[in-house]
N, CA, C and O atoms as CSV, one atom per row, in Angstrom:
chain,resi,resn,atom,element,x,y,z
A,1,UNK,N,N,34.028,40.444,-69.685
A,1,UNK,CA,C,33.389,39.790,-68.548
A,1,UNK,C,C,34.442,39.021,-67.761
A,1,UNK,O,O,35.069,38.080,-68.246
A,2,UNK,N,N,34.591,39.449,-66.588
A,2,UNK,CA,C,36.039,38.762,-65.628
A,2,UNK,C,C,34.824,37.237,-64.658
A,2,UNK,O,O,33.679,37.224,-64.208
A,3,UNK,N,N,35.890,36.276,-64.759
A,3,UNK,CA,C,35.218,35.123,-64.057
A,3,UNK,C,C,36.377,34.674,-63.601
A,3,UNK,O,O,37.134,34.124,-64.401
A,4,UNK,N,N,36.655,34.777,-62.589
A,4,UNK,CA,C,37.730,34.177,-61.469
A,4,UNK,C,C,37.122,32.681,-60.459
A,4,UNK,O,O,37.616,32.227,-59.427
A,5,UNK,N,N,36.151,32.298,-61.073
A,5,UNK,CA,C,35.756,31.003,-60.442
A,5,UNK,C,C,36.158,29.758,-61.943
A,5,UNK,O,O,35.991,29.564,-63.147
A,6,UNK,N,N,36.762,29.239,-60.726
A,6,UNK,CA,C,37.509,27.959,-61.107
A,6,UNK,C,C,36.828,26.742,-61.607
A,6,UNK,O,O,36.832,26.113,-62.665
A,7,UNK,N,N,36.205,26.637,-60.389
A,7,UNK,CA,C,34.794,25.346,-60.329
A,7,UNK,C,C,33.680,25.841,-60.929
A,7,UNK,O,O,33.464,27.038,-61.117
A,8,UNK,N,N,32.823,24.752,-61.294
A,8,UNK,CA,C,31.384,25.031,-61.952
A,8,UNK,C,C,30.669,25.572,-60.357
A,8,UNK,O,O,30.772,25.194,-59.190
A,9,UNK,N,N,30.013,26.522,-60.991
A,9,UNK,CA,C,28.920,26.553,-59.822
A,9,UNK,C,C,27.716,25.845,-59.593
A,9,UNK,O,O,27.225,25.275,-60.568
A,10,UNK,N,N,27.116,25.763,-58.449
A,10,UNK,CA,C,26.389,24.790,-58.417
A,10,UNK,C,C,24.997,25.166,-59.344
A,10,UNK,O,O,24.869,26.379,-59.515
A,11,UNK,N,N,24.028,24.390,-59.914
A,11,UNK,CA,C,22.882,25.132,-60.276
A,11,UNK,C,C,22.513,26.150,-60.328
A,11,UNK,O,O,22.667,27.013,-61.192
A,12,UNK,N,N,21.833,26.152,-59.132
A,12,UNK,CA,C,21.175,27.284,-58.468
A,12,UNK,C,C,21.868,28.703,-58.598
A,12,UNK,O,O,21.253,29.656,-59.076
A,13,UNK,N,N,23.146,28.800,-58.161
A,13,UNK,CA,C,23.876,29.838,-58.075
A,13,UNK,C,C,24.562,30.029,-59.677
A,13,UNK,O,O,24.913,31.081,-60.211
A,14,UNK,N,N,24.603,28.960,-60.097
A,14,UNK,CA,C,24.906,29.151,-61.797
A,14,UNK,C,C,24.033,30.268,-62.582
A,14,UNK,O,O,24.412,31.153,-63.348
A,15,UNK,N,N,22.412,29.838,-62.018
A,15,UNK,CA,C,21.820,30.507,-62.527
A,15,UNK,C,C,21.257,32.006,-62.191
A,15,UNK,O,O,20.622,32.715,-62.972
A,16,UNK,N,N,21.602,32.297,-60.969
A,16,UNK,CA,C,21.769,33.404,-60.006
A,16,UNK,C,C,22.646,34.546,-61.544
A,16,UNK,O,O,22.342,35.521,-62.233
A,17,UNK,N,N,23.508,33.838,-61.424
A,17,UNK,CA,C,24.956,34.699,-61.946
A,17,UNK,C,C,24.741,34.504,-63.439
A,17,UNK,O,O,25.583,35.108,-64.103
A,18,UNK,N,N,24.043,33.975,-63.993
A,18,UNK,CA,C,23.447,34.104,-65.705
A,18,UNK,C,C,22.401,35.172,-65.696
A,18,UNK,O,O,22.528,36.212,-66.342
A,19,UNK,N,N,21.369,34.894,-64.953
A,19,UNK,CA,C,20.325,35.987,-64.789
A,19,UNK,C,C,21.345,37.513,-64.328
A,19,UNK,O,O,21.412,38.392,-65.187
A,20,UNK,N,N,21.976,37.700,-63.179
A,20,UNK,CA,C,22.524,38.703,-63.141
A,20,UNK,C,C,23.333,39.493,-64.296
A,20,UNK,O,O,23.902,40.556,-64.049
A,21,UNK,N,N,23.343,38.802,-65.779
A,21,UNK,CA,C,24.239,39.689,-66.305
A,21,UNK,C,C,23.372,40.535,-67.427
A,21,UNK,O,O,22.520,39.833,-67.973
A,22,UNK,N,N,23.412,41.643,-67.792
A,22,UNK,CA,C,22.535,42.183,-68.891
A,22,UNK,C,C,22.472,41.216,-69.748
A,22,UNK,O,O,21.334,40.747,-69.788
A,23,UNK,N,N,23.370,40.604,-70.609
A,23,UNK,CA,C,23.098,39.759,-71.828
A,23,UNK,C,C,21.700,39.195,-71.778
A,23,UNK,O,O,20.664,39.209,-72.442
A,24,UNK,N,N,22.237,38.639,-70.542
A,24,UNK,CA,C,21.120,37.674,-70.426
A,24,UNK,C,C,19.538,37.774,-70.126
A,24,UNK,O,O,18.549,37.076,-70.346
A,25,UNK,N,N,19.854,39.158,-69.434
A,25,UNK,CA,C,18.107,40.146,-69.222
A,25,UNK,C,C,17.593,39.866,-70.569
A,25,UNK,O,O,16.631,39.164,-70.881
A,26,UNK,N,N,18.723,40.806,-71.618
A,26,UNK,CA,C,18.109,41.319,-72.704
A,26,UNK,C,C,17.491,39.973,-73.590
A,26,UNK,O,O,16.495,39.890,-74.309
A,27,UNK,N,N,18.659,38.842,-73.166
A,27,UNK,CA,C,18.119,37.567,-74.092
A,27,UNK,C,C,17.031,36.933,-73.530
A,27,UNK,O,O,16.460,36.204,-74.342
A,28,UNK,N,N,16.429,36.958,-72.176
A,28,UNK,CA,C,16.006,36.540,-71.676
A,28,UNK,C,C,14.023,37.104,-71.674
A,28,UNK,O,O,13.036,36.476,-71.291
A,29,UNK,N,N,14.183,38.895,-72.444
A,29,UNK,CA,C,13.344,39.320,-72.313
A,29,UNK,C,C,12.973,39.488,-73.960
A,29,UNK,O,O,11.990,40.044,-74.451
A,30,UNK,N,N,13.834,38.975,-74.480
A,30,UNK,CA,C,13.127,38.682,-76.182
A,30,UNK,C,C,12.452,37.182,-76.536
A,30,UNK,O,O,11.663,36.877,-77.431
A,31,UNK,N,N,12.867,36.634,-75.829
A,31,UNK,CA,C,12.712,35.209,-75.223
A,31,UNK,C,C,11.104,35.250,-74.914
A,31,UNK,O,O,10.207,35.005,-75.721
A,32,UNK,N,N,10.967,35.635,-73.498
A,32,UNK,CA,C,9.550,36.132,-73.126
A,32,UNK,C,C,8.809,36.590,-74.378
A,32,UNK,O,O,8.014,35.793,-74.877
A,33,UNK,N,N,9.019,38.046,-75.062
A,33,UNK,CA,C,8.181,38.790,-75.925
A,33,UNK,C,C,7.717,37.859,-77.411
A,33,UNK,O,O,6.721,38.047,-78.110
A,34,UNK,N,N,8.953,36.687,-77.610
A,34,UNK,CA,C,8.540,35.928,-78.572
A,34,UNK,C,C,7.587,34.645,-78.413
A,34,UNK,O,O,7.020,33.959,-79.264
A,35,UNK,N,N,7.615,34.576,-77.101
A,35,UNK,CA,C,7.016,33.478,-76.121
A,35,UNK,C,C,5.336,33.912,-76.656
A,35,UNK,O,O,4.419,33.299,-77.204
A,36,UNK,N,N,5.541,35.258,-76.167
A,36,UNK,CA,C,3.760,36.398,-75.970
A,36,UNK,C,C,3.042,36.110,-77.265
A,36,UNK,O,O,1.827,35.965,-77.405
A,37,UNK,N,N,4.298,36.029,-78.502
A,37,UNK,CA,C,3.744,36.503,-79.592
A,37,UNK,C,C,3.260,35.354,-80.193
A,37,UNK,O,O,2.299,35.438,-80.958
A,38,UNK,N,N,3.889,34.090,-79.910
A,38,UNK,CA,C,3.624,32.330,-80.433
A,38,UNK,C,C,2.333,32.038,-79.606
A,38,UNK,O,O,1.389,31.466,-80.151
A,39,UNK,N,N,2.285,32.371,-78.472
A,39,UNK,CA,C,0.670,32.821,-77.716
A,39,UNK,C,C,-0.429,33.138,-78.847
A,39,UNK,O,O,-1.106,32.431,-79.593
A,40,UNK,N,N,-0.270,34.841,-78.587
A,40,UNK,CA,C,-1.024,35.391,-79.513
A,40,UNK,C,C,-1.136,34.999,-80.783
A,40,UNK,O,O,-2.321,35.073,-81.108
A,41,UNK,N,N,-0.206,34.474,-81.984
A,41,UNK,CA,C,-0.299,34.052,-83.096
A,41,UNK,C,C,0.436,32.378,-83.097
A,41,UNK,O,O,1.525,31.913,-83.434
A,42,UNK,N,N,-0.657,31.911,-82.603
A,42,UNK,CA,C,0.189,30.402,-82.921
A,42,UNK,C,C,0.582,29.609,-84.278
A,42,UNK,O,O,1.261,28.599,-84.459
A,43,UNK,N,N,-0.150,30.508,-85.199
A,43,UNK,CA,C,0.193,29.528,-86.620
A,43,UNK,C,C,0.957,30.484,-87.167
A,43,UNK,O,O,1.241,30.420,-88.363
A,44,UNK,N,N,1.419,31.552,-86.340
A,44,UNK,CA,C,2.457,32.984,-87.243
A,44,UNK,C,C,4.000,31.918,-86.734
A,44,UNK,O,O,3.716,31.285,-85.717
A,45,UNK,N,N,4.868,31.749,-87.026
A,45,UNK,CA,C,6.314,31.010,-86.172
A,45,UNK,C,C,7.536,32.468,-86.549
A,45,UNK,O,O,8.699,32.418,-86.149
């Protein structure tokens, strides 16, 4: 993963560029599915 920025980015755009990378889809969408499942089974952890 190449990162040629120097400075922190601001928020917003921090998070622009986290969401843009697969890792983060994929972590982001097991995240969700475990979210669904603490829903559906709240006393299952």
């Amino acid at each position: 993963m190449e990162d040629n920025q120097t400075e922190p980015l601001p928020p917003d755009q921090a998070w622009e560029a986290l969401l843009s990378t697969p890792e983060s889809e994929i972590f982001l969408n097991y995240e969700i599915e475990k979210a669904k499942q603490f829903i559906d089974n709240p006393s299952k952890q």
